[in-house]
N, C-alpha and C positions, 0 to 999 in steps of 0.2 A: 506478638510475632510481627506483625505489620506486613507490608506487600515484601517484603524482602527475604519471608520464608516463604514465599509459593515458588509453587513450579513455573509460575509465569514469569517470574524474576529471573529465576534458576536461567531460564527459557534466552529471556534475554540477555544473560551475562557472557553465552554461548555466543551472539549475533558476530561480535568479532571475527572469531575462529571459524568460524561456518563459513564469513563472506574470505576471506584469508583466503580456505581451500576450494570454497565457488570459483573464484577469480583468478587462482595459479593453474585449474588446473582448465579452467575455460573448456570445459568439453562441449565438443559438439559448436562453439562459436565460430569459427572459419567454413565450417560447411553451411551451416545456416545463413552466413553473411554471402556467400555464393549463390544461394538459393531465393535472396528475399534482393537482390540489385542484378538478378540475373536476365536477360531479357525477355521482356511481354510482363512484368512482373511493372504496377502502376502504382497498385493501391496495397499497404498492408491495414489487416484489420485485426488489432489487438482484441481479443477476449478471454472474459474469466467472471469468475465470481468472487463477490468480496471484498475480501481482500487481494487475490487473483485481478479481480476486475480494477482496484485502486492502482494494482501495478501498472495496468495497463493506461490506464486515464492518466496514473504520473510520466509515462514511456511518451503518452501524445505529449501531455504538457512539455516534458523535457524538447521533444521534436521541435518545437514551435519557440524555442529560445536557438535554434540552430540556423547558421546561417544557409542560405539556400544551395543544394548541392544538386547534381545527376540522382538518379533513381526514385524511387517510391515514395510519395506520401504516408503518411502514419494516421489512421483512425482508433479511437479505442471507441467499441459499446460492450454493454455486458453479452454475455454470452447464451438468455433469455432471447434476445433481441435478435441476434445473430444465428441464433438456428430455429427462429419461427419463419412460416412464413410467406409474409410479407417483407422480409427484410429482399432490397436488391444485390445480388451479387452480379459481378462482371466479370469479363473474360481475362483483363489486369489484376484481380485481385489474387493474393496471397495471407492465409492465415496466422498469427502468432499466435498458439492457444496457451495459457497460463493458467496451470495447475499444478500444487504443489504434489499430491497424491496422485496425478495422473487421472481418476477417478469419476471428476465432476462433472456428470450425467450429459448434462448440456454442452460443453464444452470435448468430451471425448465424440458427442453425435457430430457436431461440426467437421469434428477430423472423419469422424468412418465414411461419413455421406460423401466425401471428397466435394465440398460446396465449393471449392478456390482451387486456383490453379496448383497450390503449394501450400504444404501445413507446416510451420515448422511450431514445436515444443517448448514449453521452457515447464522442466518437471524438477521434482526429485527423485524420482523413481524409473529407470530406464525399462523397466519392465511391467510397469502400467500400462495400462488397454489406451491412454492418448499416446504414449511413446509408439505403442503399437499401431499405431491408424495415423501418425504425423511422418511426412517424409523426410524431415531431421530433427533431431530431440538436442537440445542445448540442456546439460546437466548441471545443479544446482544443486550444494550440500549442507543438508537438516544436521546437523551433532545431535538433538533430539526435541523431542517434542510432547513436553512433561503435562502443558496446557492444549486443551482442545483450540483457544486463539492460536494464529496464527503470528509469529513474530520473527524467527530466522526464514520462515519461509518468505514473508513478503519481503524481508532485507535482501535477502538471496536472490531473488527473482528477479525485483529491480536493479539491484547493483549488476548480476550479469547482462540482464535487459539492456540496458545503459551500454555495456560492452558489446553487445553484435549492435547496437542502432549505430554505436559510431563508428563501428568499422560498414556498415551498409553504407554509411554517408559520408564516412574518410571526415569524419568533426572528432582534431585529433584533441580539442579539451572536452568534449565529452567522455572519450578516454580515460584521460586524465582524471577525471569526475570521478568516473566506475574505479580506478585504482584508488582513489581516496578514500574509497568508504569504510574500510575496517578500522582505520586510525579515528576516523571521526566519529564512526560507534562507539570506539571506544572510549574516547572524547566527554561522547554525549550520555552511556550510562554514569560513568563518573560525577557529572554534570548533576544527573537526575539523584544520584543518591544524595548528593549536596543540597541539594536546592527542596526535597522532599520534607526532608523532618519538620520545617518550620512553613515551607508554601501548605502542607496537607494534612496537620495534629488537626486533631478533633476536627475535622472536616466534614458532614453529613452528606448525602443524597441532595441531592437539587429534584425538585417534581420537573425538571426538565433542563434540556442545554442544546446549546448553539454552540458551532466549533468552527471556525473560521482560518484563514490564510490564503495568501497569495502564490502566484506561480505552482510550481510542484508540492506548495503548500498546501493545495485546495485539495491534494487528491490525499496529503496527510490526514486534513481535516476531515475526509469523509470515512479514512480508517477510526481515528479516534472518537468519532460518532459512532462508528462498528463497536467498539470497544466498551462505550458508554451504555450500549443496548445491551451485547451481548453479556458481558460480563458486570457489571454494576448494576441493571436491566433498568436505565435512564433513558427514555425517551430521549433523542437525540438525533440532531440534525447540523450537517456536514455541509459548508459555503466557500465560495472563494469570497475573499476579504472587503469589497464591495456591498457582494449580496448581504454582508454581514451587518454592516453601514448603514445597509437599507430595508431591503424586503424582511427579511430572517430576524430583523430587530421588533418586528410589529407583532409579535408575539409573546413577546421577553415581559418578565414582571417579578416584583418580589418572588424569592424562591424557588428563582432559574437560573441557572447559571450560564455566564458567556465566557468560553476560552481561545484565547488567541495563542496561532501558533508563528504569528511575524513576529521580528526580531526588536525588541525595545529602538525606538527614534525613526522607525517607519512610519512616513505618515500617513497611509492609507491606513496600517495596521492600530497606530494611535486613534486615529480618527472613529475605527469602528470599535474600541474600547472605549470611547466618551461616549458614543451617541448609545452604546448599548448598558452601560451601563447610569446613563438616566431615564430609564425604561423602572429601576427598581431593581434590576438583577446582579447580582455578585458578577465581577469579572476575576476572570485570570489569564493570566498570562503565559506559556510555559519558557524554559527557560533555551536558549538557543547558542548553537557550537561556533563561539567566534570565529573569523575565517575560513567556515567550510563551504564549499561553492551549496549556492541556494538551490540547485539540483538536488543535492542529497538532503534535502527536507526530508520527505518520507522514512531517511532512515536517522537521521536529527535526532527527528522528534520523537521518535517509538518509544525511548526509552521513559523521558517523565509521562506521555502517553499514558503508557501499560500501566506505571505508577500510578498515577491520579485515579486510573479506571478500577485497580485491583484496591484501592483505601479507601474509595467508594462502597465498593462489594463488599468489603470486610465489614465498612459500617454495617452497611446495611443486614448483615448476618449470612450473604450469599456464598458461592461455593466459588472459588476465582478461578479453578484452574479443569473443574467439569460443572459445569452451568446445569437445571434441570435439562434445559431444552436439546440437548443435544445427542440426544437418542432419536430424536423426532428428525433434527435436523440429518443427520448421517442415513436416515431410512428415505428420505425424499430426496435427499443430493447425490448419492452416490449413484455409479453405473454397476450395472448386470455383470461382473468380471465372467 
C-alpha cells in the first residue's frame, strides 16, 4: 500500500482546499488585525503546542524577514511557558493563542485567566472553550482529519497567521505570501509523490535523526521532528541549519539519519549535509517548490515530511494514522469542556 493509502496522505491531499477556503473566507482576520495594532497593544505573544506552537515559532520567524513598520512586535513560546508562572507578562501584551481544536488545556487557560490585554484565536472550531475565552477568533478550515497528526491544520493556521501579521504590519508581500499558498501545496504534494518512489523504496528506521533548515525552515524542521517521533517513533531532533553544521552534528553516527529541508545550492544548507554526513550518517535531502517564497517552508515541506515519516512507520510495522500513544496524549492535553 505505501504512505499513499493512509489517512495521512488522504489528510494531506486535502491541504489545498482547506487553505483555498481558510484564506477566501478570512473570518474573523480584519477584526483581529484591529485588535492586535490597536493602541497600548506592544507585544504579541504567539502560543500553542506542537504543532500549534511550530506555527507560531514560523509566524516570529516570518516577522523578523519584515521590514520594520508601526505596531507590535511578535514573540512565539510555547504555551507550557506562557501560562506558568514565572513567565512576565505586561501591560502592552496581547495574546495569539493557536489551536486547531480549540481545546489545548494550556493554551484555552491563557485565554480564560485573561493574562494580556487581548486574546485573539486562531482555531477551527468557533465554538471551542479558546474561541469562547479569546476576544476574537480568526477561523481556519479542517475538510478532515483522518490522522491524529496534524497537517491541514498546521497549513491552515499558518497560511491565515501569515494573513492578519500582514495586515497588523501593512507587509503587503507577506500578503501576497498567504495567497500563495494553496498553489504551492499543491505544487509541493505533487512534488512529493514524484520524488518519494525512488528517494524512500526500502528505506528503514534510522535509531535516530536530525532535521535541519534555515529561516521559516527551522520551524519546518522542528514539525518534521514531531512527525519522526510521533508517528515513525524516531528519536528526533529539529535545528536551524547552522545548529545542524555544528552542535546537532556531534551526535550523528552510522545509523542516523540527517535530513535537510534547504533548497539544493544553499550554501549554508550544503555545508550542513557534508559536515553531517561525515559523521557516518545517511543524509537526505527533501525535495523543494521552485519559486515559492521561502516563507511558505512550512507548508513546502509537509507534504515529502508526512511521506518520509508515514514509510518510516510502515517499515517499522507502526500504525501512521493512530499512534499507540495517543489516548494518553488526548487524556493529558485536552481542556475540561
Amino acid at each position: 500500500m505505501g504512505f499513499t493509502g493512509t489517512g495521512l496522505w488522504a489528510d494531506v491531499r486535502e491541504v489545498p482546499g482547506a487553505l483555498i477556503a481558510t484564506l477566501e473566507a478570512a473570518q474573523g482576520v480584519a477584526q483581529a488585525a484591529d485588535l492586535l495594532r490597536g493602541e497600548g497593544v506592544e507585544r504579541v505573544v504567539a502560543i500553542g503546542n506542537g504543532a500549534a506552537y511550530y506555527v507560531a515559532h514560523a509566524l516570529w520567524l516570518a516577522s523578523l524577514e519584515s521590514a520594520a513598520a508601526p505596531g507590535p512586535s511578535l514573540v512565539a513560546v510555547p504555551c507550557g511557558v506562557a501560562v506558568g508562572e514565572r513567565f512576565a507578562w505586561r501591560s502592552g501584551d496581547a495574546v495569539l493563542a493557536i489551536s486547531s481544536s480549540g481545546e489545548f488545556r494550556d493554551v484555552v487557560q491563557v485565554a480564560q485567566r485573561g493574562l494580556a490585554r487581548w486574546c485573539v484565536a486562531i482555531t477551527a472550531d468557533g465554538r471551542s472553550s479558546l474561541a469562547r475565552a479569546a476576544t476574537a477568533t480568526v477561523l481556519q478550515h479542517v475538510e478532515s482529519q483522518r490522522a491524529v497528526t496534524h497537517t491541514q491544520a498546521l497549513c491552515g493556521a499558518y497560511a491565515i497567521g501569515l494573513a492578519l501579521w500582514a495586515e497588523v504590519g501593512g507587509d503587503d508581500s507577506l500578503a501576497v505570501a498567504s495567497g500563495a499558498a494553496p498553489e504551492a501545496a499543491a505544487r509541493a504534494i505533487g512534488l512529493a509523490e514524484a520524488w518519494a518512489p525512488d528517494a524512500l523504496a526500502d528505506r528503514t528506521p534510522p535509531a535516530a535523526a536530525v532535521v535541519a533548515g534555515g529561516g521559516t525552515a527551522w520551524a519546518a524542521a522542528l514539525e518534521l521532528a514531531l512527525m519522526l517521533k510521533e508517528i515513525a517513533r524516531v528519536p528526533a531532533e529539529g535545528v536551524e541549519t547552522r545548529e545542524g553544521a555544528t552542535s546537532a552534528m556531534f551526535g550523528l553516527d552510522r545509523g542516523h539519519l540527517m535530513v535537510s529541508l534547504d533548497p539544493a545550492g544553499d550554501a549554508l544548507g550544503d555545508e550542513a549535509l557534508r559536515l553531517c554526513a561525515a559523521t557516518g550518517a545517511e543524509t537526505l535531502q527533501l525535495p523543494s517548490v521552485a519559486g515559492a517564497d521561502p516563507r511558505l517552508a512550512p507548508i513546502t515541506t509537509l507534504p515529502a515530511s508526512a511521506a518520509l515519516a508515514a514509510q518510516l512507520a510502515l517499515a517499522a510495522g507502526h500504525d501512521v494514522d493512530h499512534p499507540t500513544w495517543t489516548n494518553a496524549y488526548h487524556a493529558t492535553a485536552r481542556s475540561a469542556t
